[in-house]
C-alpha positions as CSV (number, residue, x, y, z in Angstrom):
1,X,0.0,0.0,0.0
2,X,2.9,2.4,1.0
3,X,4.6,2.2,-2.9
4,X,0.8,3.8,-4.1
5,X,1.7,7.4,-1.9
6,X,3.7,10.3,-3.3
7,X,6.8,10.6,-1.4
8,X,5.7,14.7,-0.6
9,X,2.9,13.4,1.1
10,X,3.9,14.3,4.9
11,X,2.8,12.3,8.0
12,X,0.5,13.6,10.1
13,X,2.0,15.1,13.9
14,X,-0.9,13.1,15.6
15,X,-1.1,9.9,15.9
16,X,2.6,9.2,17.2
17,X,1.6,6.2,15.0
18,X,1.9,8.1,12.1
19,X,5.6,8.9,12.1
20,X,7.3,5.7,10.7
21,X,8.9,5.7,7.3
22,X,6.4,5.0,4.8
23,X,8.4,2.6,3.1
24,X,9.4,0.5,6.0
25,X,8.1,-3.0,6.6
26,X,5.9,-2.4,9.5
27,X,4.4,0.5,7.6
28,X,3.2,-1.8,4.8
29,X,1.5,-3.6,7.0
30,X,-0.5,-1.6,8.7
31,X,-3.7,0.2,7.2
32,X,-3.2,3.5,6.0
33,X,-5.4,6.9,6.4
34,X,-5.3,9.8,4.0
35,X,-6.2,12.0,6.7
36,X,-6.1,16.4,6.6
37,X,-5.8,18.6,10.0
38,X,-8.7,20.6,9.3
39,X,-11.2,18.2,7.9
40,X,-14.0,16.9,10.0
41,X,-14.6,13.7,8.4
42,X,-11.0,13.2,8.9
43,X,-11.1,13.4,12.3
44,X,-14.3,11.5,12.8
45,X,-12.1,8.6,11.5
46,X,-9.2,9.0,13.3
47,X,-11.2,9.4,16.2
48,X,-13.2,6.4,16.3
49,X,-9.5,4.9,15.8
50,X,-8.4,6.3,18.5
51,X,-11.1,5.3,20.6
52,X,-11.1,1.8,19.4
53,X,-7.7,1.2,19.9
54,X,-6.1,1.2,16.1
55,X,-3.7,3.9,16.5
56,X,-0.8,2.0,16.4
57,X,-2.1,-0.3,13.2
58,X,-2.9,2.9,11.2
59,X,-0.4,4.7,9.2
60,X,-1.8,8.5,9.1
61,X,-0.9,10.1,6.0
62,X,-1.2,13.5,5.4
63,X,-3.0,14.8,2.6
64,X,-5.0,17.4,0.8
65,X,-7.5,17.4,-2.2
66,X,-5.0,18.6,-4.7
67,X,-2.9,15.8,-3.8
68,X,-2.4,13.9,-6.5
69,X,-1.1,10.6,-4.8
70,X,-4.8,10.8,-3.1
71,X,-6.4,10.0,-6.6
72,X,-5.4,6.2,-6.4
73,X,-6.7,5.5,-3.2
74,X,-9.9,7.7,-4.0
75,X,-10.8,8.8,-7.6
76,X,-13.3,11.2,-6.2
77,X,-10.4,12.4,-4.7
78,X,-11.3,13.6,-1.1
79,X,-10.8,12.7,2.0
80,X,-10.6,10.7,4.4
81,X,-9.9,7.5,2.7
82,X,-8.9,4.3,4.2
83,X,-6.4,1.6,2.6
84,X,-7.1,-1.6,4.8
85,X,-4.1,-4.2,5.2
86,X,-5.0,-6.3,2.3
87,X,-5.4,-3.8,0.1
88,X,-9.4,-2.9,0.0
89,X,-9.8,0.9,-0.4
90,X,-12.9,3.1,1.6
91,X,-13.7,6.4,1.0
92,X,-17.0,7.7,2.8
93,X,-16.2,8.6,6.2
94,X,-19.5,6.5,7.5
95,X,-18.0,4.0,6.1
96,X,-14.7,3.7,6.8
97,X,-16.0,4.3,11.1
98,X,-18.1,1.1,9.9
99,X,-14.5,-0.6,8.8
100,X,-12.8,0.7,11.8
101,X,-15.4,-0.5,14.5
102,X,-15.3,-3.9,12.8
103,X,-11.9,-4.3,13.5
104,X,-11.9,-4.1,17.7
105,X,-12.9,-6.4,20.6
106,X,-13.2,-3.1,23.0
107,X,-17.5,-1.8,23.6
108,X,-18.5,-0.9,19.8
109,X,-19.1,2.8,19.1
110,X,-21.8,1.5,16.2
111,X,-24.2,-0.2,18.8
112,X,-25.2,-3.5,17.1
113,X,-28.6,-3.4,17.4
114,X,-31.7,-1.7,19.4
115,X,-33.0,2.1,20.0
116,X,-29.1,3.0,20.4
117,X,-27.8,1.8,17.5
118,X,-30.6,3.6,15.6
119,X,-29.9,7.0,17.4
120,X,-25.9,6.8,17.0
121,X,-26.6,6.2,13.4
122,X,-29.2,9.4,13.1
123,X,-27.0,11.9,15.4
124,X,-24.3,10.5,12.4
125,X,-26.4,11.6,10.1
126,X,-27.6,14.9,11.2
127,X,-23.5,15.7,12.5
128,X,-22.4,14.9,8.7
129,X,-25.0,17.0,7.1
130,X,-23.6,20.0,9.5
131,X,-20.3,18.9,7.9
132,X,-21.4,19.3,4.5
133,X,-22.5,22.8,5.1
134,X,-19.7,23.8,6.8
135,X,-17.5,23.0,4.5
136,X,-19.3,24.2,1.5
137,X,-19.6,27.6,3.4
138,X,-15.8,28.0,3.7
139,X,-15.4,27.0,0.4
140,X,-18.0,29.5,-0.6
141,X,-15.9,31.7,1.2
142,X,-13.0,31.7,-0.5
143,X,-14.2,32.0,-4.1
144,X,-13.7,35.7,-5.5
145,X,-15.7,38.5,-3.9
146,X,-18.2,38.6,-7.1
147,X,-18.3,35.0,-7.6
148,X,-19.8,34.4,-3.7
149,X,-23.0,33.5,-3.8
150,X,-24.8,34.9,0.1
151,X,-27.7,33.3,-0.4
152,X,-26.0,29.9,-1.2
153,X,-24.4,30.9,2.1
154,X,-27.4,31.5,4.5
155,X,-28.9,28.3,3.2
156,X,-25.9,25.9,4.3
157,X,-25.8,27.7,7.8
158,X,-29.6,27.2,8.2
159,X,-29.3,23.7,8.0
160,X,-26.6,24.1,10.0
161,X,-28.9,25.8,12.5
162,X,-31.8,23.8,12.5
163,X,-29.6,20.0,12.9
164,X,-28.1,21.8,15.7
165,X,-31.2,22.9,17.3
166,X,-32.3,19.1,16.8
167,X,-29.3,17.8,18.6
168,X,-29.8,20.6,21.5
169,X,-33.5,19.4,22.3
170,X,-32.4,15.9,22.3
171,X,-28.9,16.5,24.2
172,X,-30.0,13.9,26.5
173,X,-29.3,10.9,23.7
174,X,-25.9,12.1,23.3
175,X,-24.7,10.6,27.0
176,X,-23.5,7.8,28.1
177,X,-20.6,6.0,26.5
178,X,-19.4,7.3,23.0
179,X,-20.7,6.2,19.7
180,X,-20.1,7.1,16.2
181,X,-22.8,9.4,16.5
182,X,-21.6,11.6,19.6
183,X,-18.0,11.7,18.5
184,X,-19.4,12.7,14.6
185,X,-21.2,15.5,16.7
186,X,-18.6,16.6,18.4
187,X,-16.4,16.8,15.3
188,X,-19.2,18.8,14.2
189,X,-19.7,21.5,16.3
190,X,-15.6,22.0,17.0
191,X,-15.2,22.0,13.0
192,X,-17.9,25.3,13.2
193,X,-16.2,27.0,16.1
194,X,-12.7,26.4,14.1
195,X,-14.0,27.9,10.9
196,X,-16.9,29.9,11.4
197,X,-16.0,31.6,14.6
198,X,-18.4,34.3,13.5
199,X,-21.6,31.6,13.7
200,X,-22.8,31.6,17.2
201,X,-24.1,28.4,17.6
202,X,-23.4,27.8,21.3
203,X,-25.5,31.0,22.5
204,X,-28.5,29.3,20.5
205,X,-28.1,25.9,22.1
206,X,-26.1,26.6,25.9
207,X,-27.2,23.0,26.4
208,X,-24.8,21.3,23.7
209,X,-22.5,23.5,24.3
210,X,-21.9,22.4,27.8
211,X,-22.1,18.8,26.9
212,X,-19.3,19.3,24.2
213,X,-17.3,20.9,26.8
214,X,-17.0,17.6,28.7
215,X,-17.1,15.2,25.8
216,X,-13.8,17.4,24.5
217,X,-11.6,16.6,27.2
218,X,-11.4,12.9,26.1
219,X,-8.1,11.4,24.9
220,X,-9.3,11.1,21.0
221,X,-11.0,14.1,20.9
222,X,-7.6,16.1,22.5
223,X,-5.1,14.2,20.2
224,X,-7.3,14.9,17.0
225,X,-8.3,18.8,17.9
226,X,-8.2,21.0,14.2
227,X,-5.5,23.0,13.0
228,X,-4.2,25.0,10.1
229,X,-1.5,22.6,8.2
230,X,1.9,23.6,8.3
């Protein structure tokens, strides 16, 4: 897997995991993640790796769109994607948490079955589309002055608003141990605050916002905080 990378393509500073050479022998064996410090799906993944205890199988790789060593591992060429041991290439963020939880004996963060695995699976869902509109906000945002479209804007931070007024009046669902769904949430609402410090989401939902306050201060949610790339 290691021989299909670019050699500019830099490891990322967190995981420790992802320092190794990549064209050492242990490196080829473990799976590797395209992964970027500012994306949000990214650091879903590398969360729920972190949380499931992967770190140290995972080579994290990273990468940006314009990349053109990402284009083999994803022709859609985004990010996150996931090259497993044997080869087998994911793209979709869902899916590659899916992979990911598969691949652990430790309490799953995709319940297996009942009312939990259903809510996990919708506060996914809901935390994604929040994604999406972030991140077609920024990019909205840095298209020339005359090409930026406000109304395109407004529209991607209502939905933005109204999934995270859902997730306020339903706060309750998010406790207990993590899930895919409350560490997509979190990755969420810290991916809003990092770009869109202007959007005041946390005055509009002071009940979120104090449960993302504690939910922060775990181990994979620390190692995997955004940043600007360097």
């Amino acid at each position: 897997m290691a021989t299909a990378r670019k050699k500019t393509a830099k490891p990322a500073r967190r995981p420790a995991a992802g320092k190794r050479a990549a064209g050492s022998k242990s490196a080829r064996k473990r799976m590797v993640l395209r992964w970027g410090p500012t994306s949000p799906f990214a650091r879903k993944c590398l969360a729920v790796a972190i949380k499931a205890g992967l770190e140290k199988d995972i080579e994290v790789v990273q990468t940006n769109a314009a990349d053109p060593g990402l284009l083999p591992d994803n022709p859609l060429g985004k990010i996150p994607a996931l090259v497993g041991r044997d080869g087998l290439k994911l793209d979709d963020s869902p899916l590659i948490c899916e992979y990911l939880d598969s691949l652990h004996k430790r309490t799953k963060l995709i319940p297996r079955a009942g009312k939990r695995r259903w809510a996990a699976l919708q506060q996914q869902a809901l935390a994604d589309g929040i994604m999406d509109a972030a991140v077609a906000c920024v990019a909205e945002r840095n298209r020339p002055p005359g090409e930026q479209s406000q109304a395109f804007m407004a529209k991607q931070k209502g939905k933005m608003e109204r999934a995270i007024a859902a997730l306020d009046a339903d706060v309750k669902a998010l406790g207990g141990a993590p899930t895919v769904g409350s560490i997509a949430v979190a990755c969420a609402l810290d991916y809003c605050t990092f770009r869109h410090p202007d959007f005041a989401w946390r005055s509009k939902a002071s009940r979120l916002a104090k449960w993302l306050d504690g939910f922060a201060k775990q181990p994979f949610m620390k190692a995997t905080e955004p940043r600007l790339p360097t």
